[in-house]
N, C-alpha and C positions, 0 to 999 in steps of 0.2 A: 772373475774368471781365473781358477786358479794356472797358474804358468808355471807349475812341476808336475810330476808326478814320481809314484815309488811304489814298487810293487816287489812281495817275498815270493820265487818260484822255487818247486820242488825240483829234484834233480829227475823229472821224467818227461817225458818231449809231448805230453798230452798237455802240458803245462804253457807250451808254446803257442795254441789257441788263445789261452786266456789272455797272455802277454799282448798278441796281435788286439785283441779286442781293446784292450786296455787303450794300446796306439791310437786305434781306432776310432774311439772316444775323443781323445784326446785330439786327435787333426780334426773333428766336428768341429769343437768348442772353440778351435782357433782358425776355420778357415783354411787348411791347410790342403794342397790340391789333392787327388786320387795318385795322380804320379808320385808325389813326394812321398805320400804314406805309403806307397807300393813298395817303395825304392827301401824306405825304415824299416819295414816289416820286413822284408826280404833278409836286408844285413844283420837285425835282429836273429832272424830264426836261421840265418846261418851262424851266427856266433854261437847261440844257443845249444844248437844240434851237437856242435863242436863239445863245447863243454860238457852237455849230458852225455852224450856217449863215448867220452874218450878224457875225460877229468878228473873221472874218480877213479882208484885202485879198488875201489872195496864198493860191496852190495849197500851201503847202508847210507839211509836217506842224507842228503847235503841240500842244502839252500843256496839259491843263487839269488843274489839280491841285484835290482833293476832302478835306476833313480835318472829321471830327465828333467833337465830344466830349462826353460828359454827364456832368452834375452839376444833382443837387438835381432831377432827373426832369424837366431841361431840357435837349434836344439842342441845341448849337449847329453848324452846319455853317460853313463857310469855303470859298469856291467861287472859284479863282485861276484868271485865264487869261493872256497874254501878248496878247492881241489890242486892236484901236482902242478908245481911252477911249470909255466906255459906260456912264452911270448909271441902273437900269432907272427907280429911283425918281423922276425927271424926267421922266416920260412924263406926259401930262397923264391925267386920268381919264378912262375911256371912256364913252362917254355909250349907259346901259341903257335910257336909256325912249324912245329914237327907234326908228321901224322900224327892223328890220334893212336894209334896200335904202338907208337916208337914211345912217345908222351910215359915221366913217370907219374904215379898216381899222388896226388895229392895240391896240395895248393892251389887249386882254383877259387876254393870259396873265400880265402881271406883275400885274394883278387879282387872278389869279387863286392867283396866289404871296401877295398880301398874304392874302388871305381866309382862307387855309389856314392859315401861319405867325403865331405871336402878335411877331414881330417882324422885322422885316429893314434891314439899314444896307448903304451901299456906299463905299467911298475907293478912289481911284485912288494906289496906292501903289510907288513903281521900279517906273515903266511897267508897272501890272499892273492890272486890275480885280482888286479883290477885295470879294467879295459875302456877308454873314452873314446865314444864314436862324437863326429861333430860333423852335424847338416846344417846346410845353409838352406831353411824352407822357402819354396816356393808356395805362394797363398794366393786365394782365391778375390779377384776384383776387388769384393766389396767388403775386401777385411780392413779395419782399423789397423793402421802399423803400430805391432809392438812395438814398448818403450823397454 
């Protein structure tokens, strides 16, 4: 049973299914509960969205590359793209206790990646973002505990 996977996405959010499915796959084979993979896919295709729509300056195709590995019944993901320097974790915190109509726009989704993930780091590395989310999964009774 392989314990990575990696996957190359287009810079277009039709692209983001296929991602999900991949996950999806991937918490079968390991047991992994409906919650937890709800929780991956979510931070996933909010990272994603972020980057396809607001990553690149220019019209012309870019690759985002996707790589998880587990160990010790912790997913780490690595989320690569070629596009403008971009530290999500920069973002200032959004402010929950003002009306919504007062609230400025933006920062709720990398919230909403930290909330979900018990870790995330980001370095800008040969002109690349790269982005690690890390879950601590939760699995299903009758899974064999990862080594």
């Amino acid at each position: 049973m392989q314990k990575c996977f990696s996957m190359k996405l287009k810079n277009e959010l039709e692209e983001i299914i296929r991602m999900s499915k991949l996950i999806d796959k991937f918490g079968d084979e390991h047991n992994i509960t409906p919650d937890t993979l709800y929780e991956i896919n979510l931070a996933l295709e909010e990272i994603l969205t972020n980057i396809i729509s607001y990553g690149f300056e220019d019209k012309l195709k870019h690759n985002i590359f996707i790589e998880g590995h587990l160990h010790n019944n912790i997913l780490k993901i690595k989320i690569e793209d070629d596009g403008i320097a971009f530290d999500p974790l920069s973002i200032k915190e959004p402010d929950l206790e003002s009306n919504i109509e007062e609230r400025q726009i933006g920062g709720l989704g990398i919230h909403l990646v930290k909330t979900l993930m018990q870790n995330i780091s980001y370095l800008r590395e040969n002109e690349k973002n790269v982005l690690i989310l890390e879950k601590l999964l939760k699995c299903t009774e009758d899974l064999i505990p990862i080594k």
